[in-house]
Backbone as CSV, one residue per row, in Angstrom:
resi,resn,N_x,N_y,N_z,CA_x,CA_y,CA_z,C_x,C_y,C_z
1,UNK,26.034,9.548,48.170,25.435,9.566,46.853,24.220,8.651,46.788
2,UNK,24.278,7.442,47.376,23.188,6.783,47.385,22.084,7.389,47.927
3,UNK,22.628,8.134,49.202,20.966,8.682,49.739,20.392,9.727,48.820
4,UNK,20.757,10.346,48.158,20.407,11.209,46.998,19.712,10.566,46.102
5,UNK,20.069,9.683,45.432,19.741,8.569,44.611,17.804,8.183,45.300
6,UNK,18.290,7.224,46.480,17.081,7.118,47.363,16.079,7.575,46.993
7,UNK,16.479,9.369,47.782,15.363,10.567,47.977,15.366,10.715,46.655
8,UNK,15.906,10.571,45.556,15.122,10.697,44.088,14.259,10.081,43.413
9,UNK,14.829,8.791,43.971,13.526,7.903,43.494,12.273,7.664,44.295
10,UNK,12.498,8.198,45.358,11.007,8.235,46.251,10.652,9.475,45.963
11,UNK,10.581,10.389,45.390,10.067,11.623,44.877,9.443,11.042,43.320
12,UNK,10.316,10.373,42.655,9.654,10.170,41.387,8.125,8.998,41.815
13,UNK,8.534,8.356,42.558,7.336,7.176,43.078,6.568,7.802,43.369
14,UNK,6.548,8.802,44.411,5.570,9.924,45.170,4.720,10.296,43.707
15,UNK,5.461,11.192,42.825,4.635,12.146,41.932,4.327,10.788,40.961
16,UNK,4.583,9.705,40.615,3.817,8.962,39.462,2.841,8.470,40.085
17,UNK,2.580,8.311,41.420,1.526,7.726,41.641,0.181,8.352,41.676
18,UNK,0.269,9.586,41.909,-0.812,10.775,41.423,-1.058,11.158,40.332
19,UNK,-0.182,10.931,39.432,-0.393,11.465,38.073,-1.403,10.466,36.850
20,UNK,-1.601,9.448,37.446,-3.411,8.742,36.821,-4.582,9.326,36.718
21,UNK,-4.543,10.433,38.167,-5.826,11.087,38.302,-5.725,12.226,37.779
22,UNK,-5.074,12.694,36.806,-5.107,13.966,36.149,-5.653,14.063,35.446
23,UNK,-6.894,15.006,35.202,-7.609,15.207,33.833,-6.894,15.812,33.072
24,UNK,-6.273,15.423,31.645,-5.094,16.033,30.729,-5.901,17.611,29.991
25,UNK,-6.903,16.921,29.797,-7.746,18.389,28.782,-7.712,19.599,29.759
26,UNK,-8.397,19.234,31.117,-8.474,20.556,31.885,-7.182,21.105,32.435
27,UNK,-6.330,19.802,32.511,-5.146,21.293,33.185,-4.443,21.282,32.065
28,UNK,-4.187,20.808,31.006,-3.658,22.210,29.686,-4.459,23.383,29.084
29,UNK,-5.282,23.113,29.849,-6.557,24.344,29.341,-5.758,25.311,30.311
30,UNK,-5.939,24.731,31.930,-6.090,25.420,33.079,-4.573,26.063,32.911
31,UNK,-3.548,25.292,32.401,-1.960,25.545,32.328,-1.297,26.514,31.199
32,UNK,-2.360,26.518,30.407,-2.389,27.371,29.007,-2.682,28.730,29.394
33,UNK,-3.604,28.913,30.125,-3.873,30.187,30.635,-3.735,31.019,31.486
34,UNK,-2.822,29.870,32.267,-1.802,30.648,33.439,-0.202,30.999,32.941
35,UNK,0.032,30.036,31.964,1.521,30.352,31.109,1.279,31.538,30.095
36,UNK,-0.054,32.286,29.968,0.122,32.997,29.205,-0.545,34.355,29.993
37,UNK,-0.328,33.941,31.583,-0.763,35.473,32.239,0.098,35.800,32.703
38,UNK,1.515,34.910,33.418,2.555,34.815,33.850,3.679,36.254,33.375
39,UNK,3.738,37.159,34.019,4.299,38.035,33.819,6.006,37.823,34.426
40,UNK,6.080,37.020,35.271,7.704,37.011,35.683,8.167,35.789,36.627
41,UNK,9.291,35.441,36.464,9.351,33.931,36.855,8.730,33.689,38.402
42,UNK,8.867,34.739,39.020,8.051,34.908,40.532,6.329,34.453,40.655
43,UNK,5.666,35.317,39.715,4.550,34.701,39.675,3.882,33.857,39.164
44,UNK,5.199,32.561,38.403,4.718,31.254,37.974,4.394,30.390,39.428
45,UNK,5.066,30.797,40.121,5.191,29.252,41.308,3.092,30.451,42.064
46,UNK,3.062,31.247,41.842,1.744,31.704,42.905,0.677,31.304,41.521
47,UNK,0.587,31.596,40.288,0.156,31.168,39.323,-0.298,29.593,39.370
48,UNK,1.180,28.841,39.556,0.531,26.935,39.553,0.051,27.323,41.141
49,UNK,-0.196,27.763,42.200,-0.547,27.609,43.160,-2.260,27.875,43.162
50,UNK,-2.877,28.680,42.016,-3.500,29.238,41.928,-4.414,27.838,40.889
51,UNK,-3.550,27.257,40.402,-3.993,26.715,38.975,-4.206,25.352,40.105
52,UNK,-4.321,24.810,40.897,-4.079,24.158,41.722,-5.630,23.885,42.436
53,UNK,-5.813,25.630,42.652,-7.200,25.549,43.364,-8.162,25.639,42.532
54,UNK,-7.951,26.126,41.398,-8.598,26.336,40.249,-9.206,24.890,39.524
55,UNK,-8.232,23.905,39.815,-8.406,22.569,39.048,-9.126,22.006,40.101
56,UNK,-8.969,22.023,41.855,-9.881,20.670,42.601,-10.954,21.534,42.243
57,UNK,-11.155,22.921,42.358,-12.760,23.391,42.324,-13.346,23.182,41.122
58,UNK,-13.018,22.988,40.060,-13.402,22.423,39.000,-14.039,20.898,39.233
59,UNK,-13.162,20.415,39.862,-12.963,18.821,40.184,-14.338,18.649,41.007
60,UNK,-14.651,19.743,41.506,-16.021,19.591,42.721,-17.318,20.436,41.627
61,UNK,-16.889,21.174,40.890,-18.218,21.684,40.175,-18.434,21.126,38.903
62,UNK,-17.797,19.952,38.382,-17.841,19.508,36.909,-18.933,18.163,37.247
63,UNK,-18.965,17.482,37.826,-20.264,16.684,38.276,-21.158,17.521,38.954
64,UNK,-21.544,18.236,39.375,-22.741,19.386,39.754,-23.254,19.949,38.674
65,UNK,-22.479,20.293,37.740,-23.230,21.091,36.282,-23.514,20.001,35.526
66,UNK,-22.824,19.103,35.354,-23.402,18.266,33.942,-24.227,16.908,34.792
67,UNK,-23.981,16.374,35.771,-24.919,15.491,36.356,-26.466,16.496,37.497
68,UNK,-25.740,17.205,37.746,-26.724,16.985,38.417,-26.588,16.654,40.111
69,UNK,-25.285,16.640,40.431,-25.065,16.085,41.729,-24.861,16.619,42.750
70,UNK,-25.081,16.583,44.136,-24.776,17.761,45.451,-23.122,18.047,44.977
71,UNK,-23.100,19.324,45.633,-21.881,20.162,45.382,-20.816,19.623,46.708
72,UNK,-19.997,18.684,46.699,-19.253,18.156,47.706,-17.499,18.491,47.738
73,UNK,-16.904,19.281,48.604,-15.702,19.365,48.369,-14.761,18.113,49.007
74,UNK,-13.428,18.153,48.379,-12.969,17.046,48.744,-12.061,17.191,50.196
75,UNK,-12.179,16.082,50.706,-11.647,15.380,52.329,-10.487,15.884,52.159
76,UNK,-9.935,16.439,53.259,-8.588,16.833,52.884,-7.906,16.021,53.747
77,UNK,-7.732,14.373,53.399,-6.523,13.607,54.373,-5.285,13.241,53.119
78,UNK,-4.363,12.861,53.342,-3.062,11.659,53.324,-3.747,12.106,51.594
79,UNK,-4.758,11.435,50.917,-4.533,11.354,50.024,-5.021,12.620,48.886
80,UNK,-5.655,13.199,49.622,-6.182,14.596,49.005,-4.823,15.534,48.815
81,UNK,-4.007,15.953,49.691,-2.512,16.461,49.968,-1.688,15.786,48.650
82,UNK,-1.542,14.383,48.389,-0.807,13.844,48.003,-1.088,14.204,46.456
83,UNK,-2.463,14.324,46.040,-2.902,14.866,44.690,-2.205,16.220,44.476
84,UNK,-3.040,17.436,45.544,-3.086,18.605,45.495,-1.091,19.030,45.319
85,UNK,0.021,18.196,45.810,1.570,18.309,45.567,1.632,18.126,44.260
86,UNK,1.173,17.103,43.757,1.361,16.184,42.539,0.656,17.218,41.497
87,UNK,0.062,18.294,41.868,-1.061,18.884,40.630,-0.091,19.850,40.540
88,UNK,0.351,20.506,41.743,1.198,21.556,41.991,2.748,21.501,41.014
89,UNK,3.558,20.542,41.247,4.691,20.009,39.931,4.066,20.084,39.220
90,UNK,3.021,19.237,38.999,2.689,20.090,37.170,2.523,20.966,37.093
91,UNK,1.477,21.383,37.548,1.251,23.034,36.611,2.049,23.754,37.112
92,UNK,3.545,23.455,38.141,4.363,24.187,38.002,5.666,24.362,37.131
93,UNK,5.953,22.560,36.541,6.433,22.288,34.920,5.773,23.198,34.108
94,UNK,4.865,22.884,34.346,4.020,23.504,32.430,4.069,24.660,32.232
95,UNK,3.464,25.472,33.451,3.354,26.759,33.462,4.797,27.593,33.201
96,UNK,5.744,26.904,33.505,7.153,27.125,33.618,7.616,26.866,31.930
97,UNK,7.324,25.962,31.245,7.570,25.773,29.700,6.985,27.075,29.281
98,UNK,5.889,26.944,29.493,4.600,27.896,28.927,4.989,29.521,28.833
99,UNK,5.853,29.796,30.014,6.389,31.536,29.963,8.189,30.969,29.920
100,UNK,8.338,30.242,29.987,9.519,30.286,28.943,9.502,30.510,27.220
101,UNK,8.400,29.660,26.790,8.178,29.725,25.604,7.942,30.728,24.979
102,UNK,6.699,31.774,25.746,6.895,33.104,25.388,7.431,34.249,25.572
103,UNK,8.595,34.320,27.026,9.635,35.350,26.745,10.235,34.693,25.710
104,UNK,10.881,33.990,25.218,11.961,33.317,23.810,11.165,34.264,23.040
105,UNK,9.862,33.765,22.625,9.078,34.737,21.932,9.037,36.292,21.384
106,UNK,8.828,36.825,22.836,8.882,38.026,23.285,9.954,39.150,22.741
107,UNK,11.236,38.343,23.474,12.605,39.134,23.061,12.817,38.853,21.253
108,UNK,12.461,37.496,21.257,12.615,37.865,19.195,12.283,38.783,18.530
109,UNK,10.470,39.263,19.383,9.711,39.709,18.517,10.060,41.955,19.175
110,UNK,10.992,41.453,20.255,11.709,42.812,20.098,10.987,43.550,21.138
C-alpha cells in the first residue's frame, strides 16, 4: 500500500510542477472547443492529444504575431516532454468534463 501511496504522490509532484506554465485563457478556449467536437469517449483522449499540439503551436506563433519575433519551435528535452504530459492531463480532464457535460445534456434534451 505504501508503494501506491509513493507512486501517487510522485505523479501529483510530477503534474503540479508543470501546471505554472499554463496559459488558463488559451487552453479553456483550446478545451472548450474540443469538449464540444468530441463525439465519443474514444475521441476525447485523440482530441486532448490534438489540443496538445494545438496549444505548443500556439505557444510558438503567439510571440511571432503580436511581437514581432523569429518563429522558433520548442527543444524537445527532459523539460519540454514534462510540459507537453502535464498539458495532455489537462486537456484530457477538461475535455473529459466538457463531453460529459454535454451528453447529460444531450440525453435530457432527448
Amino acid at each position: 500500500m505504501d508503494a501506491i501511496t509513493h507512486l501517487w504522490d510522485e505523479f501529483w509532484a510530477f503534474f503540479h510542477e508543470g501546471l505554472p506554465h499554463l496559459n488558463l485563457i488559451q487552453g479553456l478556449v483550446i478545451a472548450l472547443l474540443g469538449g464540444l467536437m468530441a463525439s465519443s469517449l474514444g475521441s476525447v483522449f485523440v482530441i486532448a492529444l490534438l489540443a496538445v499540439v494545438i496549444h505548443v503551436l500556439a505557444d510558438a506563433l503567439i510571440p511571432v504575431v503580436m511581437n514581432h519575433a523569429a518563429f522558433t519551435l520548442p527543444s524537445l528535452d527532459h523539460a519540454f516532454w514534462h510540459y507537453a504530459l502535464t498539458l495532455y492531463v489537462a486537456y484530457l480532464i477538461v475535455i473529459m468534463a466538457i463531453f460529459a457535460i454535454k451528453s447529460v445534456f444531450a440525453a435530457v434534451r432527448g
